[in-house]
C-alpha positions as CSV (number, residue, x, y, z in Angstrom):
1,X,124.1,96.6,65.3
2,X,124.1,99.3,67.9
3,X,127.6,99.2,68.1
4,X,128.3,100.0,64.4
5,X,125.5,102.7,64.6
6,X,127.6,104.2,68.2
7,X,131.1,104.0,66.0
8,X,129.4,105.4,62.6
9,X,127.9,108.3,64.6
10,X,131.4,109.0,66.0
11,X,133.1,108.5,62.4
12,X,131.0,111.6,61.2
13,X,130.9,113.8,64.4
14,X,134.7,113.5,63.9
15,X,135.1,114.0,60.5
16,X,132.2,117.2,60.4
17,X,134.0,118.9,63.5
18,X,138.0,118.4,62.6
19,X,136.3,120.8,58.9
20,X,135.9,123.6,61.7
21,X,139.3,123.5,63.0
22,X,141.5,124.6,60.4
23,X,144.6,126.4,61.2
24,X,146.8,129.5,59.6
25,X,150.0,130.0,60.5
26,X,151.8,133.5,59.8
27,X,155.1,133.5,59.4
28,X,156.4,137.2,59.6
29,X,159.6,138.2,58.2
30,X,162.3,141.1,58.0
31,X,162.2,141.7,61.8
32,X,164.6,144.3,62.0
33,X,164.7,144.1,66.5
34,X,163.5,142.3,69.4
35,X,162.6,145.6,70.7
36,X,158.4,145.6,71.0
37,X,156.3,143.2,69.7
38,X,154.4,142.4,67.4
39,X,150.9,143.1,67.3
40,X,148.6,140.9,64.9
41,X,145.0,140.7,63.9
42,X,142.6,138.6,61.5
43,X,139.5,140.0,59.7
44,X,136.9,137.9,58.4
45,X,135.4,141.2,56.8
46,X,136.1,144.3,55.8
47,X,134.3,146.1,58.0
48,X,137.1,147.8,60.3
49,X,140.4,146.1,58.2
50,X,142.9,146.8,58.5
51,X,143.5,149.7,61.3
52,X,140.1,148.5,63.8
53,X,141.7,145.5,65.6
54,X,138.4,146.0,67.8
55,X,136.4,144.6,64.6
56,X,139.2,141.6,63.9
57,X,137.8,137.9,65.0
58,X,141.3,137.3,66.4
59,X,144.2,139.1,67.6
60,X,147.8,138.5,69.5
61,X,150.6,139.8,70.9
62,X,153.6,138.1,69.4
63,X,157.3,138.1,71.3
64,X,159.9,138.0,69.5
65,X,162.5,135.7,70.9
66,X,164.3,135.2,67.9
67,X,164.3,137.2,64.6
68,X,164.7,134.8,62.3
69,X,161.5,132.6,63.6
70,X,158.2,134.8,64.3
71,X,155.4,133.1,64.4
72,X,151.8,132.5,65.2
73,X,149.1,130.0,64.5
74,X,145.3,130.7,64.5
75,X,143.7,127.2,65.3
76,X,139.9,126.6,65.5
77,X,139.2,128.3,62.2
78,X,136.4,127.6,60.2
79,X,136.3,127.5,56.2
80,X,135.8,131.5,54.9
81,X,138.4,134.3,53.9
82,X,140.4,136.1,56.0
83,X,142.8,139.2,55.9
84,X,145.3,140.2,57.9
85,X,147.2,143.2,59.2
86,X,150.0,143.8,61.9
87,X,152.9,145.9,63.1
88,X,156.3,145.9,64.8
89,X,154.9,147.6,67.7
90,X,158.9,148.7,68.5
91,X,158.2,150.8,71.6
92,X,156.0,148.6,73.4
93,X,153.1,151.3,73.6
94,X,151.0,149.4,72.5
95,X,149.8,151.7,68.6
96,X,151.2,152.3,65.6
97,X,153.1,155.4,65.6
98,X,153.1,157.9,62.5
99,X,154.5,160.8,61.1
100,X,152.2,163.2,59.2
101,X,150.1,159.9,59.1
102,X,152.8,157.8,57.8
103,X,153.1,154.7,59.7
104,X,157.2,155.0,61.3
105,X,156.7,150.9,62.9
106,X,157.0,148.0,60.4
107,X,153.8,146.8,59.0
108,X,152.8,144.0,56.9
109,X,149.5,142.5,55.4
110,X,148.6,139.3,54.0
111,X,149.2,138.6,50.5
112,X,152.2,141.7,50.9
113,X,150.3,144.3,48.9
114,X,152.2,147.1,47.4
115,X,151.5,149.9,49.5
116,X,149.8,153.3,48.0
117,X,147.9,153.9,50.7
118,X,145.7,151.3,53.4
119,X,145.2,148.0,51.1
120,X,142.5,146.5,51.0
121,X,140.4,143.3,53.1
122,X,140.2,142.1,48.8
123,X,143.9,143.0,48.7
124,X,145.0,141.2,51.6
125,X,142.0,137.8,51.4
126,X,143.1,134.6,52.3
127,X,141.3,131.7,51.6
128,X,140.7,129.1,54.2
129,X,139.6,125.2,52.9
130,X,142.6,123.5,54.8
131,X,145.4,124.5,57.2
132,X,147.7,127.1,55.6
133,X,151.1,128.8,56.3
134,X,151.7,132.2,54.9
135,X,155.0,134.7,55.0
136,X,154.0,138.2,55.5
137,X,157.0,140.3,55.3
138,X,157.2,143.8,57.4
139,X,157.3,146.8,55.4
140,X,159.4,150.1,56.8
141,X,157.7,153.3,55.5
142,X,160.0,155.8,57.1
């Protein structure tokens, strides 16, 4: 009987855990150079999206190897809505250069908004309830 109890224990310490560990994948598109990086963050608020990557729960640096496959998974996620925002951070100093605030670097949210100005965490919300994959596509402004 103790064993069952042991192994039933285990059965739902497994189960309740693996419901925190959800995983997005981003696959960003229209990389126009290896040049740079990419620079990526996830909000799980709106407080500081999409331009405060101090605020974001997450955030990478992304190399691109190969143009046609740019990638990067968020693992240990828990179930909520997320946004997210990055650039094509082309001259490796590490912001996102305008022009009479204009954004010159590729850009690209989730969800692609049109953009008519900074879009939105509502805009750009993913929701999380199982592992995802999601194509943001970069943007050129100028």
């Amino acid at each position: 009987m103790k064993t069952k109890t042991i192994l039933f224990a285990l059965v739902c310490l497994v189960s309740s855990t693996s419901a925190f560990a959800m995983e997005l994948t981003v696959n960003i598109k229209n990389v126009r150079s290896n040049r740079g990086n990419i620079k990526i963050a996830l909000f799980d608020q709106a407080n500081g999206f999409p331009g405060r990557n101090d605020a974001a729960v997450r955030s990478e640096i992304v190399e691109i190897v190969d143009l046609a496959a740019v990638s990067v998974t968020f693992r240990g996620l828990t179930e909520e809505s997320y946004a997210i925002s990055l650039f094509h951070d082309e001259n490796n100093n590490s912001r996102l250069d305008t022009r009479f605030r204009i954004p010159r670097e590729p850009l690209g949210f989730s969800n692609n908004p049109r953009l008519l100005g900074k879009p939105s965490f509502s805009q750009c919300r993913i929701g999380l309830d199982a592992d995802k994959t999601v194509d943001i596509y970069l943007k050129n402004l100028l």
